[in-house]
N, C-alpha and C positions, 0 to 999 in steps of 0.2 A: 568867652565864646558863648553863644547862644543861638537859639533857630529862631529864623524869622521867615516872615511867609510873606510872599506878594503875590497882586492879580496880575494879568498881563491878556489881553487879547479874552479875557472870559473864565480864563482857567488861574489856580488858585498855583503856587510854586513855592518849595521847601526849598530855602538855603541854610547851612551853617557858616555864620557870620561871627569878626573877631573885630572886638575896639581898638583903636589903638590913637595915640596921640601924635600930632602933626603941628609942631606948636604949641599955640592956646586951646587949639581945634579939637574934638575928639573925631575920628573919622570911623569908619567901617567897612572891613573889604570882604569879601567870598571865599571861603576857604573850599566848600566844595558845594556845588548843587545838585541834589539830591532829585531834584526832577519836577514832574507834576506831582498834584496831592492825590488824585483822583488814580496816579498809578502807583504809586506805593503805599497806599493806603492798605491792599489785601496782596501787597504784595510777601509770596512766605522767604524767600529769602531776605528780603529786608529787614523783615520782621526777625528773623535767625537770626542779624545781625545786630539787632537792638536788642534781642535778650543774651549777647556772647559779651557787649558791650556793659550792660549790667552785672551781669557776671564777674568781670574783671575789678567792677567797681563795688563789688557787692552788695549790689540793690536790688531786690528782689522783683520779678516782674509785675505789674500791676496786678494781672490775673493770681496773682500767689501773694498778695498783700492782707495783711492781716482784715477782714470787713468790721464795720463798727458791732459794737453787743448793742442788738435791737430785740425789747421782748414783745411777747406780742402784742396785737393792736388792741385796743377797747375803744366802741364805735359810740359816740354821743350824738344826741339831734342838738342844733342851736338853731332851728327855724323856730322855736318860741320866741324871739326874744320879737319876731315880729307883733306876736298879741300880746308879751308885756310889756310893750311899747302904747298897744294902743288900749291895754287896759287901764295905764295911768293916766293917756289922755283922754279918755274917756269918763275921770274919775273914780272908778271903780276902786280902785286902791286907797284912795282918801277916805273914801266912804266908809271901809271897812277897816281903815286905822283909826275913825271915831267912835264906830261900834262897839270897836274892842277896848275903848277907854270905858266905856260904859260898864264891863264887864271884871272878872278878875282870871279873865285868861293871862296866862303867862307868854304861852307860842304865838305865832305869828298867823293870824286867823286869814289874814291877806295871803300869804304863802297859800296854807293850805286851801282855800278859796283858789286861785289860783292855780293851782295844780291840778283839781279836779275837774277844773272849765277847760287846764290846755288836752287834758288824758279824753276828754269829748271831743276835743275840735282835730286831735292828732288822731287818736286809736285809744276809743273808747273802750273800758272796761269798768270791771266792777271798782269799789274804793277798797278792794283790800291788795286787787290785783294792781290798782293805782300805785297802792303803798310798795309794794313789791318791785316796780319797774319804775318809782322815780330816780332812781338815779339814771338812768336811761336819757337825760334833758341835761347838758351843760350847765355848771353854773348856779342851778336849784337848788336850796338848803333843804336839807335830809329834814323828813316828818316823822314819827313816829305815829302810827294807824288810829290810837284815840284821838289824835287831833284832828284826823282827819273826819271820823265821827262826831267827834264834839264841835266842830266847824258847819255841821249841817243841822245840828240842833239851835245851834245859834241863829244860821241864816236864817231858818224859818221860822224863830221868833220874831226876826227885825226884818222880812220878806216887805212889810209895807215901807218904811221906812228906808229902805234902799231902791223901791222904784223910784220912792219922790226925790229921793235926793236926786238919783242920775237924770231924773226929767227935768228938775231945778237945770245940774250943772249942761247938762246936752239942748236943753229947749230956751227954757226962762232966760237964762244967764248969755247967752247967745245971740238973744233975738229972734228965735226962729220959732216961727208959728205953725201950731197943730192946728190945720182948721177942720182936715176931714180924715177921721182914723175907720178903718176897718175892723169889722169885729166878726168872729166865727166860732165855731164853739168843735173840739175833738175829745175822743174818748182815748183815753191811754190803761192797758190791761197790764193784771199782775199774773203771774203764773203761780193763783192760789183759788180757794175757795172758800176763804176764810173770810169774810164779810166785817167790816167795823164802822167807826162813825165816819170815815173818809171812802176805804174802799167800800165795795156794793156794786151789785148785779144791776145790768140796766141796757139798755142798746147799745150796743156797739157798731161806733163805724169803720173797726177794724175785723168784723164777724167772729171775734171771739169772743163769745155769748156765755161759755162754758166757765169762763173765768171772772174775777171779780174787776174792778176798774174802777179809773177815777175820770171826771169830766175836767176837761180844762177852756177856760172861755179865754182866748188870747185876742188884744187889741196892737194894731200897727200901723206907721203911719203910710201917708201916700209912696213915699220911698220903702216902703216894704221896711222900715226901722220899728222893731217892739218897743211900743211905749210901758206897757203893764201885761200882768193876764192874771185869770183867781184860779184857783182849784174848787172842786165841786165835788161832792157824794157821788158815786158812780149813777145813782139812780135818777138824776135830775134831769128835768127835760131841757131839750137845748134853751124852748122862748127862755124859762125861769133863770137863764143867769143875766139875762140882758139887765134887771133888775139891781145886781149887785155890781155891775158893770158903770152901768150910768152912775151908782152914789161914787165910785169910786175916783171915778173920771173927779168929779168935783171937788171929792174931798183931799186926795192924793196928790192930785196933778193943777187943779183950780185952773182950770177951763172950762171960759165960760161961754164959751160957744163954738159949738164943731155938729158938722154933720156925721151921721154914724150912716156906712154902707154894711149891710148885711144882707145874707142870703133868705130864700123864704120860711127854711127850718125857724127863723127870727123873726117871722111875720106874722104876729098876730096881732089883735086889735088894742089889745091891754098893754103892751110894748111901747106900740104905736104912739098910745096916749103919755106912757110913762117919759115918752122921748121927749115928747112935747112940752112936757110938766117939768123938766128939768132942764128946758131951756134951750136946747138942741134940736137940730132938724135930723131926717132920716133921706135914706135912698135906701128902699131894701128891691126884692126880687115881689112879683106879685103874685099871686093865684087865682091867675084870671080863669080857672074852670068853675070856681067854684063863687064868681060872682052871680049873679040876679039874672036872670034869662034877657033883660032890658039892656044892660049892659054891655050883656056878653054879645047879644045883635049889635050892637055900634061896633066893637071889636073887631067884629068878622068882616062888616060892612065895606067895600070896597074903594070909597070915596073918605078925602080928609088927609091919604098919606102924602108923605114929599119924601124924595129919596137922599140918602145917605152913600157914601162910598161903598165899595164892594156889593154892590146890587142888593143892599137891603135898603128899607124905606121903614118909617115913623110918622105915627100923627099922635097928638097929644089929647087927652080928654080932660077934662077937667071934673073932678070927682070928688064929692064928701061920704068920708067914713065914718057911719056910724055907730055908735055901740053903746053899752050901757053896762058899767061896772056892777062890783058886787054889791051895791048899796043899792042899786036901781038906779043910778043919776045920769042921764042922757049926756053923752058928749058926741062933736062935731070934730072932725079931723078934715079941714080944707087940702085935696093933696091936688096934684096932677100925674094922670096915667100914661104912662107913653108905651106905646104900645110900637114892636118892631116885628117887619116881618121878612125874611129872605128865602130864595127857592132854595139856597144849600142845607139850615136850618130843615127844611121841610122836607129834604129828602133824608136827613139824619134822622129826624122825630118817626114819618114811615118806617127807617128801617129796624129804630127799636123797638117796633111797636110788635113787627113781626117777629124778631124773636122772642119777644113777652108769648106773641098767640102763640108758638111754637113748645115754650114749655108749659102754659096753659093746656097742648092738646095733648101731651106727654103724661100732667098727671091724669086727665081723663082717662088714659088708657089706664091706672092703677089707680083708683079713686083713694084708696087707703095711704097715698103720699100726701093728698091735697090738704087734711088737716094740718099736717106736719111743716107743710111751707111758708115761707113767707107772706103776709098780703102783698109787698108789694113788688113781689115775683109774677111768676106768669098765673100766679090765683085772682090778680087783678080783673082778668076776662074770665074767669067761671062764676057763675051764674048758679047759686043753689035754689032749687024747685022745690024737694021735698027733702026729711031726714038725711038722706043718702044717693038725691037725687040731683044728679048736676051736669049743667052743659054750660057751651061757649058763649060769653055773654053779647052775643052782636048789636045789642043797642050800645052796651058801655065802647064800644070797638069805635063803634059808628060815631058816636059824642066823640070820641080823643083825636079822631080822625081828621071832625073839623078844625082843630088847633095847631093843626102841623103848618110848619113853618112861623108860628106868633109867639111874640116872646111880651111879659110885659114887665113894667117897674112903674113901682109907686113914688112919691117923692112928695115932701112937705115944702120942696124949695121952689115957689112956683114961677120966683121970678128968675130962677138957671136956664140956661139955654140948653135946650133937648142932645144937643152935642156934648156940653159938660157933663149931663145925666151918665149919659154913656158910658162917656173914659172914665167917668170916677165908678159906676158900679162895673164896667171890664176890668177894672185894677183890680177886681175882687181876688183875682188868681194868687194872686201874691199873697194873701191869706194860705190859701190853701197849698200854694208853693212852700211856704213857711214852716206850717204840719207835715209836708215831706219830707223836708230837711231835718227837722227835730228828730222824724221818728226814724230814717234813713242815714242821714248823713253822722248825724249829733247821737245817734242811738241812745235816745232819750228812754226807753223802754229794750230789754226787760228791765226793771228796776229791784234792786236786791235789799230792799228793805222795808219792813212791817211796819215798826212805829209810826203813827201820823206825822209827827216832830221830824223824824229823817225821811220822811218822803217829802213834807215840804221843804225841807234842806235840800233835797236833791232836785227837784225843779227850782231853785232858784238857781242854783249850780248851771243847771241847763239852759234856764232866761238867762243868766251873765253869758255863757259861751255862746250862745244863737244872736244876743245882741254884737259880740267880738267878732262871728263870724259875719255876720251881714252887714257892718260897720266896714270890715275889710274888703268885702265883696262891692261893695258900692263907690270904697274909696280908691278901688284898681279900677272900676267904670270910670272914674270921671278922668281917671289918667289914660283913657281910652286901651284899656287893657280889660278885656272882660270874658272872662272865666269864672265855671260854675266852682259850687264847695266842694268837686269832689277832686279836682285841677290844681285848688289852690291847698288842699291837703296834702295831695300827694307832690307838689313841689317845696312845701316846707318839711315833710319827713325826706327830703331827698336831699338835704341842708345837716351834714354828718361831719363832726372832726375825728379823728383816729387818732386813739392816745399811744406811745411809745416812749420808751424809754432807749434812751441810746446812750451810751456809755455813763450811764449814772442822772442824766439831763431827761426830765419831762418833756415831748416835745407834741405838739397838736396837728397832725396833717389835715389839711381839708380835703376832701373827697369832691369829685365834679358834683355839680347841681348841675338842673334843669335850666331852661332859658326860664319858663314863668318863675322861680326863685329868686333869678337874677333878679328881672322888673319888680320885684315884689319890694328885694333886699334897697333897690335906688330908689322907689318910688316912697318908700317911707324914710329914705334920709339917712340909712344904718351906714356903716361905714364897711368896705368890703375884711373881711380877713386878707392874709396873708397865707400862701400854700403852709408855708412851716409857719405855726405860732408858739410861746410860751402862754404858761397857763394867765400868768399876768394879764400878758396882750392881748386874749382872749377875753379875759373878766374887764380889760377898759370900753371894750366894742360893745361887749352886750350888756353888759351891767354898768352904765355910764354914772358918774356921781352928778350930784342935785347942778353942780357947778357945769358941766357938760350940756350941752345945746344938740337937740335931737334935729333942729332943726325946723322950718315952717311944716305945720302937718296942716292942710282943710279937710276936716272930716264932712262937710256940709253942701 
C-alpha cells in the first residue's frame, strides 16, 4: 500500500492506494480517499489519526524525531575569488612568483601580496588587523604577520619592476596603445610629526598641515586604468615631479610618444619645455590671468568664437611660449590656446568670488586673523596699505571679474581638433576620481607604518588593489553593468558560506547574495555554488587547477 495524490478540476487529492496483480499486469485500486489535500492538511483530527496510527506502529511523530547534531555556524566571504581571478589575469601573480625566485623567501610573497590588496578592496585595515581576520576569506592559506611585513619590504624594493612588468603583460603584449595618459599629483598624511627622508611637512591638499606627508604623482590612462605613480618627500612642489614622471614614462614603460593632460598646479614653463624635450606633447589647463595685458585683450575680445554644445563656445589662438632656462638659453614653445567660454561657468566663477569677498570682509572685522589665513582664502581681496593697515582690494575684485565665465587650455598638439582638446583635458576627472577612491574607498591612508621601506610596500599594495579595483569596475561597464566601488564591495562581502557540522560531515551553506554579486559571479565565468557544498566542492569553484578553464575574460 502506499499514498498517492492526484489533481483533478485544480485541486490536488489524497488516496491510499493497494497493488495488486491481474495476470501479467500489476493494477491499483482505492482502498480509501482521504479527500482534498488543502482540507486535511490542518486538519486536527486527521492529524490525531496519524499520530494513533504511528503509535501502533511505533514510529515516532516527525515533530518528535530525533534533529540532526548541527553546531554552529562560521560565516566565510568567497566573493575574493572574483579578484583572484583577475589578479592572475592580470598578471600580477606571475610577476610576483618571479620576484620571489630572485629572493630566498621561503612563504608565498603572492599570497601574502594578495591578501593585503583584497583586506583594501573588502574592509580595509591595518596589516596586523589583516593578519588577525584572514581567515575570515574561504580557501586562503594562513600567513603568519612577518610575512606579511617582509612582503612589503620586498614590494618596495622591486616597486619599479612590477609596474613594467604589468604594463609589458596588460599594454605591450596585447596591443593596446597608451597614446594620451593623465597625470595629477596628491598629498597623503601621516598621523605623526616626525619628519624623515620620505615623510615631510609641505602643503596639503587634504588641510592637514599639522602633520607630516608624502606626495604621490600618479599617471592613468584614457579609461581611468593606473599605468605607474612615484612617491615624493612630503615637501615637493606638485610642477617638480612632472620631471621624474616623464624619465619614467620612458624608461619603465618605453613610450615613445603620448600626450600628457594635466591640470594647471603642472603648468609651468620649465615642464612645458621638459615635455617637449622628451618627445611628448602636453594638454594642460592654462593661466590665462596671468598672461601679458596683449593677450589677455584677445581673450576677452568678443569676436573669433564658434559654439560648442551646451551653450559654451571656443575660439583658438595660436601662441608661443617663451622662457629661458637656468643657463640663460632662450627657448620657443609653438602651442595653441583655446580659450572657452559659457554663461553657467560665469555664474559659478560670480558666485565664488562672492564668498571669497565674504570671508575677506570677515577678517577685516579682526585684522589679527588675516595673518593667520590662507592666501588663497578670502585674503585674496585684502589689500595691505600700511603695517596694520588693510581694506578690500577692489581693483584685484574688478581684474577676476572680467574672467568670469573664460576657461582656457594650452596644447602643443596643434593639429588636434578644438573638440578632441576638450574631451581629453574633461577626462581630467577621472584623475581626481581616482585619488577619491584611493583615499575613500581603498583607505589608502591612515597608513600605520614609519620605515620608508614599508611605506613604499604599502603603496604598492594599494596601486595593485586600485589597479583590481578599476580593472573590475570597467569590466562590469562594458557588460553594461555599471556600478560604483562602493556597490561592487558591498556585493562581494554579501558573497558568505556558513560552516556546519552536522552529524560528524563538514557542510558549506550559501547565504543569499545580492543581485549585483550575481552579474558580477556570471560575468566573470565563476561557476555558481551549490546551496549545500562540501569543502572539496567548494575549493574546485574557487580555487580551479592550472587544467581548469576560467573561461573567455576581455578585460579591454
Amino acid at each position: 500500500m502506499f499514498i498517492k495524490t492526484t489533481r483533478s478540476k485544480g485541486y490536488e487529492y489524497v488516496n491510499l492506494v493497494e497493488s495488486y496483480k491481474q495476470g501479467a499486469s500489476t493494477k491499483h485500486r482505492v482502498l480509501y480517499n482521504f479527500g482534498r489535500a488543502d482540507h486535511i492538511r490542518n486538519n486536527q483530527s486527521f492529524i490525531n489519526c496519524v499520530k494513533r496510527l504511528c503509535e501502533i506502529v511505533e514510529l515516532a511523530p516527525v515533530e518528535q524525531r530525533q534533529r540532526p547534531d548541527f553546531s554552529e555556524a562560521q560565516f566565510f566571504n568567497y566573493g575574493h575569488a572574483a579578484y583572484a581571478k583577475l589578479w592572475e589575469k592580470l598578471g600580477i601573480g606571475n610577476c610576483l612568483k618571479s620576484i620571489q625566485q630572485s629572493t630566498k623567501i621561503e612563504f608565498s610573497l603572492n599570497n601574502a601580496a594578495f591578501l593585503m590588496a583584497l583586506q583594501h578592496l573588502l574592509r580595509p585595515r591595518s596589516k596586523f588587523s589583516t593578519f588577525e581576520h584572514q581567515d575570515n576569506y574561504f580557501g586562503l592559506p594562513h600567513l603568519e604577520l612577518q610575512h606579511l611585513y617582509r612582503t612589503l619590504d620586498v614590494l618596495g624594493e622591486h616597486k619599479e619592476r612590477i609596474e613594467a612588468k604589468l604594463f609589458d603583460e596588460n599594454y605591450t603584449k596585447v596591443g593596446r596603445k597608451v597614446d594620451v595618459v593623465f597625470y595629477d599629483v596628491t598629498t597623503f598624511a601621516f598621523e605623526s610629526v616626525i619628519k624623515d627622508e620620505l615623510r615631510n611637512f609641505g602643503f596639503s591638499k587634504d588641510c592637514k598641515f599639522s602633520e607630516v606627508q608624502v606626495v604621490m604623482g600618479l599617471l592613468i590612462d584614457k579609461n581611468g586604468l593606473p599605468v605607474g605613480y612615484e612617491l615624493f618627500s612630503g615637501n615637493t612642489f606638485d610642477g617638480k615631479t612632472m620631471i621624474h614622471a616623464l624619465e619614467n614614462i620612458k624608461a619603465r614603460f618605453g613610450i615613445s610618444r603620448v600626450i600628457i593632460v594635466a591640470d594647471r598646479g603642472l603648468n609651468s614653463k620649465g615642464n612645458l619645455h621638459l615635455i617637449k624635450q622628451a618627445g611628448y606633447g602636453y594638454i594642460v589647463s592654462s593661466r590665462i590671468k596671468s598672461m601679458s595685458s596683449k593677450i589677455i585683450e584677445k581673450i576677452l575680445a568678443e569676436e573669433g568664437f564658434s559654439s560648442l554644445s551646451d551653450g559654451v563656445r571656443y575660439k583658438i589662438m595660436q601662441h608661443v611660449n617663451t622662457f629661458r632656462d637656468e643657463d640663460g638659453a632662450k627657448h620657443h614653445l609653438p602651442e595653441n590656446l583655446i580659450i572657452t567660454y559659457s554663461e553657467k561657468r560665469a555664474q559659478k566663477d560670480a558666485k565664488d568670488r562672492r564668498r571669497l569677498i565674504d570671508k575677506a570682509a570677515k577678517l577685516l572685522e579682526d585684522k589679527a586673523l588675516i595673518k593667520q589665513s590662507a592666501k588663497r582664502g578670502g585674503k585674496k581681496y585684502i589689500l595691505q596699505e600700511g603695517e596694520q593697515e588693510y581694506s578690500l582690494d577692489m581693483a584685484a575684485i574688478e581684474k577676476d571679474s572680467r574672467f568670469d565665465g573664460y576657461y582656457g587650455i594650452q596644447t602643443s598638439e596643434t593639429k588636434m581638433l578644438p573638440e578632441e582638446i576638450l574631451d581629453a583635458y574633461h577626462t581630467l576627472w577621472k584623475i581626481e576620481e581616482s585619488f577619491r577612491i584611493m583615499k575613500s574607498t581603498l583607505q589608502v591612508r591612515p597608513v600605520f607604518h614609519w620605515k620608508p621601506s614599508r611605506i613604499h610596500g604599502h603603496f604598492v599594495i594599494c596601486f595593485l588593489a586600485f589597479m583590481l579595483e578599476r580593472r573590475l569596475e570597467l569590466f562590469l561597464s562594458e557588460q553594461d553593468i555599471d556600478n560604483s566601488p562602493e556597490n561592487i564591495r558591498e556585493a562581494l562581502l554579501s558573497m558568505q558560506v556558513a560552516k556546519v557540522t552536522m552529524n560528524n560531515e563538514e557542510l558549506f551553506i550559501k547565504a543569499k547574495t545580492t543581485a549585483l554579486a550575481t552579474k558580477i559571479w556570471q560575468s566573470l565565468k565563476i561557476a555558481a555554488l551549490q546551496n549545500v557544498s562540501t569543502k572539496e566542492e567548494l575549493l574546485a569553484i574557487l580555487t580551479p587547477s592550472k587544467k581548469q578553464r576560467w573561461g573567455q575574460l576581455s578585460l579591454f
